[in-house]
Steps between C-alpha positions, in 0.01 A plus 500: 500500500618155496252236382388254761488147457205371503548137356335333897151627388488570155339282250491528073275539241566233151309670281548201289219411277304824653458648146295238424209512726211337278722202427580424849288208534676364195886603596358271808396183313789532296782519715347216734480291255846562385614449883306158481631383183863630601552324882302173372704475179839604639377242821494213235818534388644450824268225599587318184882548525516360834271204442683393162848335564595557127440924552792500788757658295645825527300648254147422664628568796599846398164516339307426856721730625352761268153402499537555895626835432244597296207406732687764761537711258130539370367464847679809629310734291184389384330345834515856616396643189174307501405586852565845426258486210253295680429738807539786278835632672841631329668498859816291570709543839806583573634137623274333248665721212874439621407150495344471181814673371777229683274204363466651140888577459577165663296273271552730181885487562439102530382480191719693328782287673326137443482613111828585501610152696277319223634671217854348637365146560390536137796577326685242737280241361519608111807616504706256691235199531769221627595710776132608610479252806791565618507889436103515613561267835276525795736677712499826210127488456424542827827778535370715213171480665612595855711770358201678312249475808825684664544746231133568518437500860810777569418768219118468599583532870773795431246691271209411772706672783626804292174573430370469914760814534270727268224712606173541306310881556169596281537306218386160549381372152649242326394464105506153498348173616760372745781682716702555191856603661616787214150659586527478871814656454343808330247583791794481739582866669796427594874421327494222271806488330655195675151303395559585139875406482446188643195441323663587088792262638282262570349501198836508320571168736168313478378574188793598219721237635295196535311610172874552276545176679205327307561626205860360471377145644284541220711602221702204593238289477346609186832479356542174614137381372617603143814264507246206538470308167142357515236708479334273804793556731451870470140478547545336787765710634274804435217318683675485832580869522222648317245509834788704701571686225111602475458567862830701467368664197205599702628612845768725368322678200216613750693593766803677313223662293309647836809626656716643204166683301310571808538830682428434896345878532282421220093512597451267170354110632688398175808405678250325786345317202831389398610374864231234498679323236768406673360506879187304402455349183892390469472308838135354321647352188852346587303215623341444138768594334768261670225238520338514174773415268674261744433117511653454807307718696166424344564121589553604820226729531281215411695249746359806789108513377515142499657482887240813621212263335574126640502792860 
């Protein structure tokens, strides 16, 4: 007999954390505070970009670009995670599930594209630095920008409607803590072969290209760094990349590492574990990271506190 579809009333379980039952309390705390620190701190930077004339270049612009992304990106999952914990529930409907999947892909895939655009603006300003403002103008800042909300927005909303056209039977678990699309596409009772071509060329598009991308702005850079004489002028150079280079450090080793070692059948939370690095605590410390190191942002960090006080 042919399966029904039964995607207008059904709803899913996110086992998520569920191994963990006498910790739930704590997973709570945690991932709250995380949340907190994350919006607030990624918040700043935006605040302080736009109040600080000397922070409206292209590179703090792509960085408040970024620091937007990553408040929609750790807001997608985890609000829903801590309600879930809270009243004791593992549900997740249907809409609310297809949702949580556009928003994820659409902010992840902004990230991934915002690095990439950084990593350019980077190696424009090491590599060719008497060119930058006229390579870097307004008009291709706010292009590269517009082009990766695009980018974003389509493969999100094509992967979001391939997936309405799949019906869900029995199996309604998901092992994880969020609508995790791979693992909504292994409950699915129905062909998903289309879903998984699109999906591994996807990856090939958004993740191996911008990534070998990267690593050549970067080679090119680092090769450029060396050719400096003065041991200051390559500190300096080093200085101005080194915050991307963390963040990019960061994002991609968690995330390659989940997807390439982690088996999506797998009942192990390992892999869930691992996720949190780059869907929570990633989005948590680019803030520090890009603001800890940099005297330009702290100044203007402390240009905002003193504003919000004299209010």
């Amino acid at each position: 007999m042919k399966p029904e579809n039964q995607t207008n009333i059904l709803e899913f379980l996110l086992l998520g954390f569920s191994q963990y039952p006498e910790h739930q309390p704590m997973l709570f705390g945690l991932f709250l505070l995380m949340f907190v620190v994350a919006v607030f701190g990624n918040l700043l930077i935006i605040l302080a970009v736009s109040i600080d004339s000397h922070l409206h270049t292209p590179m703090y612009f792509f960085l408040s670009n970024l620091s937007f992304s990553d408040i929609g990106f750790i807001s997608t999952t985890i609000p829903k995670m801590l309600v879930n914990i809270q009243t004791q529930s593992k549900s997740i409907s249907y809409a609310e599930c297809i949702t949580q999947i556009y928003f994820f892909m659409l902010f992840g895939g902004m990230d991934i594209l915002l690095l990439t655009v950084m990593a350019y603006d980077r190696f424009v300003a090491i590599c060719h630095p008497l060119h930058y403002s006229v390579i870097m103008n307004p008009q291709l800042s706010g292009l590269l920008v517009l082009v990766s909300w695009f980018i974003s927005f389509s493969y999100s909303l094509i992967q979001s409607l391939l997936m309405l056209r799949l019906s869900f039977c029995t199996n309604q678990i998901i092992k994880h803590f969020y609508c995790e699309y791979s693992r909504a596409l292994t409950i699915a009772c129905s062909d998903t072969l289309i879903n998984h071509i699109l999906l591994y060329i996807l990856i090939c598009v958004l993740g191996f290209i911008p990534f070998s991308g990267i690593l050549y702005s970067y080679c090119k850079i680092v090769s450029s760094i060396l050719r400096i004489p003065s041991t200051d002028g390559k500190y300096k150079a080093f200085s101005t990349c080194g915050s991307h280079l963390s963040v990019v450090s960061l994002f991609y080793g968690t995330g390659l590492g989940v997807y390439l070692s982690s088996d999506v059948t797998s009942s192990s939370g390992k892999d869930v574990v691992a996720s949190v690095m780059y869907t929570v605590v990633t989005p948590m410390l680019n803030p520090f990271i890009y603001s800890l190191r940099n005297k330009d942002i702290k100044k203007a960090l402390k240009t905002l506190g003193r504003i919000l006080l004299l209010k």
